[in-house]
C-alpha positions as CSV (number, residue, x, y, z in Angstrom):
1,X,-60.9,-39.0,11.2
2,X,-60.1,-38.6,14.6
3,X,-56.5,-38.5,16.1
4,X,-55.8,-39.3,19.6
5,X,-52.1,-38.2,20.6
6,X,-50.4,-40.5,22.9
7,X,-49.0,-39.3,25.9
8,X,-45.2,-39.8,25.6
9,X,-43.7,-39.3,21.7
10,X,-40.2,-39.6,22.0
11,X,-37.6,-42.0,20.3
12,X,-39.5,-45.3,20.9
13,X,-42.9,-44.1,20.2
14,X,-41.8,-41.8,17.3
15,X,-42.3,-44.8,14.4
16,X,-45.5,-45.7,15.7
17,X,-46.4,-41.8,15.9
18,X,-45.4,-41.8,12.3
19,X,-47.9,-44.6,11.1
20,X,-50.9,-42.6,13.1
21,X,-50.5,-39.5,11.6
22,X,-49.6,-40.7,8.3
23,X,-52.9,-42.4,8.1
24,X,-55.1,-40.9,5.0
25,X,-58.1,-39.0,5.8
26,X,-61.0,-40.1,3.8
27,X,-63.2,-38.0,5.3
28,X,-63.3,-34.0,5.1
29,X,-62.2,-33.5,8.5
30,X,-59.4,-34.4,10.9
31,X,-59.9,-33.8,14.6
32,X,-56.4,-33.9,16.7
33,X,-56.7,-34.7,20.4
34,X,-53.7,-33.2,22.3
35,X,-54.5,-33.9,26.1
36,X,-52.9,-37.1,26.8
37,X,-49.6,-35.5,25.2
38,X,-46.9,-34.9,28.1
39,X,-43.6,-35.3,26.2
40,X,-43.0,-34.8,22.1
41,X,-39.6,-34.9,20.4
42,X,-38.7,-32.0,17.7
43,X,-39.0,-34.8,15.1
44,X,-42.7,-35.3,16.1
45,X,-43.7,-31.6,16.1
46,X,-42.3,-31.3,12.2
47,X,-43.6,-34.4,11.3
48,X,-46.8,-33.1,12.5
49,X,-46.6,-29.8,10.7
50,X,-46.1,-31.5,7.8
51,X,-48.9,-33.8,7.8
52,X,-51.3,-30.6,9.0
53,X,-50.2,-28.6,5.7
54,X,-51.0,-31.6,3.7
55,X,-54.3,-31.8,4.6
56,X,-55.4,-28.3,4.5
57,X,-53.6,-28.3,1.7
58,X,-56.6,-30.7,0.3
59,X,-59.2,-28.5,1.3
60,X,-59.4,-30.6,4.7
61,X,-60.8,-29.3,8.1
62,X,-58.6,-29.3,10.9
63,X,-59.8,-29.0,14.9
64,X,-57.6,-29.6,17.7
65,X,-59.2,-30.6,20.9
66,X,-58.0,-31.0,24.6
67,X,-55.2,-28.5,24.2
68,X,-56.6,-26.8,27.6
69,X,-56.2,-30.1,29.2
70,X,-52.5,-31.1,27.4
71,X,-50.0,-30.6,30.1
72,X,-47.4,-29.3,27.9
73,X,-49.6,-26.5,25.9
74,X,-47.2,-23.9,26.8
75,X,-43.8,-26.0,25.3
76,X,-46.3,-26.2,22.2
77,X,-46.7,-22.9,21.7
78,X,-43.1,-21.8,22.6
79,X,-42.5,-24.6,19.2
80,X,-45.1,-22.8,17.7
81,X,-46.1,-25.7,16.6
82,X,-49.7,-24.4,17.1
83,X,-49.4,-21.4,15.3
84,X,-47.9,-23.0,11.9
85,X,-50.7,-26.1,12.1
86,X,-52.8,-22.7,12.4
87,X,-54.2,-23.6,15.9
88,X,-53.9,-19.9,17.6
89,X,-54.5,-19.8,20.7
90,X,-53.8,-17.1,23.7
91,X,-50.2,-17.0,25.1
92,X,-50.6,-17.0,29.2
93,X,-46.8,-16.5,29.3
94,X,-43.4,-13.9,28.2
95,X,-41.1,-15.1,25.2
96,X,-38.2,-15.1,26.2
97,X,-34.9,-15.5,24.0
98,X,-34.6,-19.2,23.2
99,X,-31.4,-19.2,22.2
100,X,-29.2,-21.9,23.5
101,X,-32.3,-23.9,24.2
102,X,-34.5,-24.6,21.2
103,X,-35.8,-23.4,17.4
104,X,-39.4,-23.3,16.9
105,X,-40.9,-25.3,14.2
106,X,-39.8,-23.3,11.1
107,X,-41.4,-23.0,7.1
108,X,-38.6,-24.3,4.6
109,X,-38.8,-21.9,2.3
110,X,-36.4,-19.9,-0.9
111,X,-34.2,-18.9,2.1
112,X,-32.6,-22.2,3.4
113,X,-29.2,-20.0,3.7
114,X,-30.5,-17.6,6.1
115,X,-32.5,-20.6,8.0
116,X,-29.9,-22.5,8.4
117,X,-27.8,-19.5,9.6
118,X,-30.6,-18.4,12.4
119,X,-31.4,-21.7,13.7
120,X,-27.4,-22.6,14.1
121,X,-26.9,-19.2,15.6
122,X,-30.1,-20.5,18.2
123,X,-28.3,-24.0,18.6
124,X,-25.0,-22.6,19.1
125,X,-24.8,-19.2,20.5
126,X,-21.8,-17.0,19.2
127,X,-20.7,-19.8,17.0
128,X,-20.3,-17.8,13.9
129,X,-17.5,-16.6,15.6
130,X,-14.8,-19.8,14.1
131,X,-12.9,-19.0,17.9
132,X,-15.6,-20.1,19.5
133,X,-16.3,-23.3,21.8
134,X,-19.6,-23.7,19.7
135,X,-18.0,-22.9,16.1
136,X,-18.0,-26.7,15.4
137,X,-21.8,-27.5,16.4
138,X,-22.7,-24.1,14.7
139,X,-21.2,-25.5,11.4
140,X,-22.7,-28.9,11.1
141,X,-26.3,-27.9,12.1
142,X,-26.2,-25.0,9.5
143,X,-24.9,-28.1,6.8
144,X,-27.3,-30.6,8.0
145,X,-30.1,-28.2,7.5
146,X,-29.0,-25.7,4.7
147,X,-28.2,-29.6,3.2
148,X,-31.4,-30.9,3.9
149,X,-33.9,-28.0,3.7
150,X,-32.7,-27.6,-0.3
151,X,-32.9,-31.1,-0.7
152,X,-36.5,-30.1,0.2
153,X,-36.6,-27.6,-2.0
154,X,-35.1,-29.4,-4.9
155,X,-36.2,-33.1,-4.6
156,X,-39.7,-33.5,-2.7
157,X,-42.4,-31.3,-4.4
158,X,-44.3,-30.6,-1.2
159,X,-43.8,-28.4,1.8
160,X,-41.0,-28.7,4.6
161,X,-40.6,-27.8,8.1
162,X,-37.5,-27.5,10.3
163,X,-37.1,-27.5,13.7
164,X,-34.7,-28.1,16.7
165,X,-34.0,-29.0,20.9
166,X,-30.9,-28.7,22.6
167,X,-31.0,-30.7,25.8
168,X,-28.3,-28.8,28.1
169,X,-28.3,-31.2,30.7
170,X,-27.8,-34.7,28.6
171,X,-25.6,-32.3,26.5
172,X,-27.9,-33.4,23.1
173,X,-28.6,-31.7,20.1
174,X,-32.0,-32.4,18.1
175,X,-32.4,-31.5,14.3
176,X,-36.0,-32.5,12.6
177,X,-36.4,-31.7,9.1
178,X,-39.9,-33.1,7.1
179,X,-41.8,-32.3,4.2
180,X,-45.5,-34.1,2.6
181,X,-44.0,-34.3,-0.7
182,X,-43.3,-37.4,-3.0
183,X,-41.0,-39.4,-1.0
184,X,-37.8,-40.8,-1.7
185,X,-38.6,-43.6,-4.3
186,X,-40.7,-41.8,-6.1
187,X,-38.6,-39.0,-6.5
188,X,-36.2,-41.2,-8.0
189,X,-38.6,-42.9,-10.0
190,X,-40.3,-39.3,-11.0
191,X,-36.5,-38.7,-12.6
192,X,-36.9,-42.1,-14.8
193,X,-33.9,-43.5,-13.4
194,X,-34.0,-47.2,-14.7
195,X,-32.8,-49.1,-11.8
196,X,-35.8,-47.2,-9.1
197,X,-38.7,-49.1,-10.6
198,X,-37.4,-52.0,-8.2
199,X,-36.6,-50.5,-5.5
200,X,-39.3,-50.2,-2.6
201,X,-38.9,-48.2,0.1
202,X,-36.6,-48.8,2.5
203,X,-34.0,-49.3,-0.6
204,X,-34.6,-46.2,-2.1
205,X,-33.7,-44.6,1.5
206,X,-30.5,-46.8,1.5
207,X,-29.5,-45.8,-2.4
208,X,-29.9,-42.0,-1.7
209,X,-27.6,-42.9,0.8
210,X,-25.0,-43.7,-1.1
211,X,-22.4,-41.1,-2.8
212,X,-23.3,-39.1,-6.0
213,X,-27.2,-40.6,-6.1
214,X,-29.7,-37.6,-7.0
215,X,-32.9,-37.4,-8.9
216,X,-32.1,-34.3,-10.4
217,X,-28.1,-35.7,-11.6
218,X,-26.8,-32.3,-12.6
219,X,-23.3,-31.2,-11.4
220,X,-24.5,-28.7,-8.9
221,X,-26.5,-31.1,-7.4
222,X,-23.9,-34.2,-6.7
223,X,-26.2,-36.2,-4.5
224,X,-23.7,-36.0,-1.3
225,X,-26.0,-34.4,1.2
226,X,-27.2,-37.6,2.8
227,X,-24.4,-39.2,2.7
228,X,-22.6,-37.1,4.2
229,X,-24.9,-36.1,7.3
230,X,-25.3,-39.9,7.9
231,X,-21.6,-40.6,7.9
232,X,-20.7,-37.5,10.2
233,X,-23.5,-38.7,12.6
234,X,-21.9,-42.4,12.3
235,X,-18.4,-41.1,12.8
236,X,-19.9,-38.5,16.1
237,X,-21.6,-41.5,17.7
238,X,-24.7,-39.6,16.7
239,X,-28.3,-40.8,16.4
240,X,-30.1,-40.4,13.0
241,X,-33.3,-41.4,11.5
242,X,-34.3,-41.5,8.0
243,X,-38.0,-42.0,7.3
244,X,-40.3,-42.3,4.1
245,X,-43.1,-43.9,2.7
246,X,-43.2,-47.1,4.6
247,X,-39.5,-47.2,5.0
248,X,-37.4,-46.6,7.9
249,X,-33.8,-46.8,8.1
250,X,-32.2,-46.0,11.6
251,X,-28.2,-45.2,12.9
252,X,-27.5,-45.7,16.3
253,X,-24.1,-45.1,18.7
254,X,-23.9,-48.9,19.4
255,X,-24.7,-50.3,15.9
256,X,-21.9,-51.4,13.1
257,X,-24.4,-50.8,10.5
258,X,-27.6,-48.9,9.3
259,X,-30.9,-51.0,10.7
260,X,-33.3,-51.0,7.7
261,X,-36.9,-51.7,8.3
262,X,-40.4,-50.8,7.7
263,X,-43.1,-49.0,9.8
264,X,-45.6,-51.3,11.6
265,X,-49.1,-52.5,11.0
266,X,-48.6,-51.5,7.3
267,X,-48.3,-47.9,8.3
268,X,-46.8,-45.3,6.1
269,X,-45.6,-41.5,5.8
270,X,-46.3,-39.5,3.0
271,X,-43.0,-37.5,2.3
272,X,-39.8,-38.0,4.4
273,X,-38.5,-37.3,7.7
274,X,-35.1,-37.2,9.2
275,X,-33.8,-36.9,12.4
276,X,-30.3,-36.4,14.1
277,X,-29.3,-36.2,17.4
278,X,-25.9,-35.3,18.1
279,X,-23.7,-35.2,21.3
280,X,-22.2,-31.3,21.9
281,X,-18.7,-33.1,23.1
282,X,-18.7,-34.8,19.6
283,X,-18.5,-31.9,17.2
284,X,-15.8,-29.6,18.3
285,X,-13.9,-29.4,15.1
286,X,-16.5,-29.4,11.7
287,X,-14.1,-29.2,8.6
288,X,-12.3,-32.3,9.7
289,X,-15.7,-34.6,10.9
290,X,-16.7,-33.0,7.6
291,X,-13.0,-34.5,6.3
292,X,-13.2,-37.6,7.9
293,X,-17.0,-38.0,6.4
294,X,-15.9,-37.6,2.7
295,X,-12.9,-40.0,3.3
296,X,-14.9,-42.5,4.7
297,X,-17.6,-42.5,1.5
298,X,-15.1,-42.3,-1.0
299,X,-15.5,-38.8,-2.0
300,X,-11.7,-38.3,-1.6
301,X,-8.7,-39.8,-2.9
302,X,-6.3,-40.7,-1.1
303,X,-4.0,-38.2,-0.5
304,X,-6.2,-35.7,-1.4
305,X,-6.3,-32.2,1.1
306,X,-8.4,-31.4,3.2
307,X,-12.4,-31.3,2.5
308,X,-13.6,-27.7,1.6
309,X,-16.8,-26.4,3.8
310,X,-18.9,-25.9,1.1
311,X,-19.8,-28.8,-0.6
């Protein structure tokens, strides 16, 4: 099977991205062209880890071609995209410290604590300090990934990957988390749950969605993350970007509601993908978005104090 990038792969062309990569290789190799690619969005890069993991996972032959005509084969390697998809190539450039600007593409492994607390820290320097101007944005990216990296860990059965941008001059913050596991319906459907043998895809993204739905069920594992994460990035005028299977559910600033869909042509992703995109001038205070978020899905009564961090 052979891959041709496309040259932009941002928000518009991610879905379309998605159906091209998560095409199944029937053959026993994939070859990856990467020099149209000029511009790639975190989601992409750990969609495309994920999808690269898979397949070797299945004994598949990877190559990557054109990298030393890709315009942005430096930004690729500074994701370390390359490295983790196991395409190692020389560096002709310094590291230097990213924080501030961006988080490589990242393993989700038995450490989503200390993940989440390194690529906050990388987000949001000095915001582990709670006086600091970037306490709030340090907060919600180490929920929305401690959050969604165990959800990972507890729900998906495959292999996840975590990265992040921060564009300084739009004043944006990307988070991509995905994983080639099971996907959202069948997870639910893997936990016998009677009502997810009618659901398809999109609606099994929109039930997880909703408060206290899990496929595990046990009291330590309440089913909120999701929820949560997509009503803070509703109530920040965030962008988010749920993803699995063939379904695709979408949030943006200007939309009253969720838009629900499916990927085109028939195309599907095996595992799930999510996406958030946050404004810095949005999150300045964390435990009472966080508040606000609980109210809003009925995880507080009225009344009721103040939401606690950990959740």
């Amino acid at each position: 099977m052979h891959l041709t990038l496309p040259e932009i792969v941002n928000a518009d062309g991610l879905l379309p991205f998605l159906t091209l990569i998560g095409a199944e290789a029937d053959d026993r190799e994939v070859v990856i062209d990467f020099s149209a690619l000029r511009r790639v969005s975190p989601a992409a890069l750990a969609a495309l880890s994920s999808r690269v993991a898979a397949w070797r996972l299945r004994g598949i032959v990877i190559q990557a071609v054109g990298l030393e005509r890709c315009s942005i084969l430096g930004y690729l390697q500074r994701m370390d995209v390359l490295a983790v998809c196991g395409f190692n190539l020389p560096e002709m450039f310094s590291r230097h410290d990213a924080r501030g600007r961006f988080v490589p593409v990242r393993v989700i492994d038995h450490r989503v604590q200390e993940m989440g607390s390194e690529m906050a820290l990388c987000v949001a320097p000095g915001g582990d300090d709670w006086e600091h101007p970037l306490a709030g944005l340090y907060d919600l990216v180490w929920y929305v990934l401690t959050e969604m990296g165990n959800n990972v860990r507890q729900h998906s059965g495959g292999a996840g990957f975590a990265c992040a941008q921060v564009g300084a001059a739009e004043g944006l913050v990307r988070l991509a988390i995905a994983d080639n596991g099971r996907g959202i319906r069948q997870s639910f459907r893997d936990a016998g749950l009677p009502w997810a043998a009618a659901l398809d895809d999109t609606g099994a993204i929109l039930k997880a969605l909703e408060p206290r739905i899990s496929s595990k069920g046990s009291p330590t594992n309440e089913g909120v993350g999701l929820t949560l994460t997509a009503k803070m990035a509703e109530l920040a005028s965030a962008w988010l970007l749920v993803a699995s299977g063939r379904g695709v559910v979408r949030w943006n600033p200007d939309s009253a509601r969720p838009q629900a869909g499916t990927l085109r042509d028939g195309g599907s992703y095996p595992g799930t993908l999510i996406a958030v995109t946050f404004r810095q001038d949005r999150v300045r205070d964390f435990a009472q978005l966080l508040d606000q978020a609980k109210r809003a899905s009925g995880l507080l009564r009225p009344g009721q104090g103040r939401a606690k961090f950990d959740t």
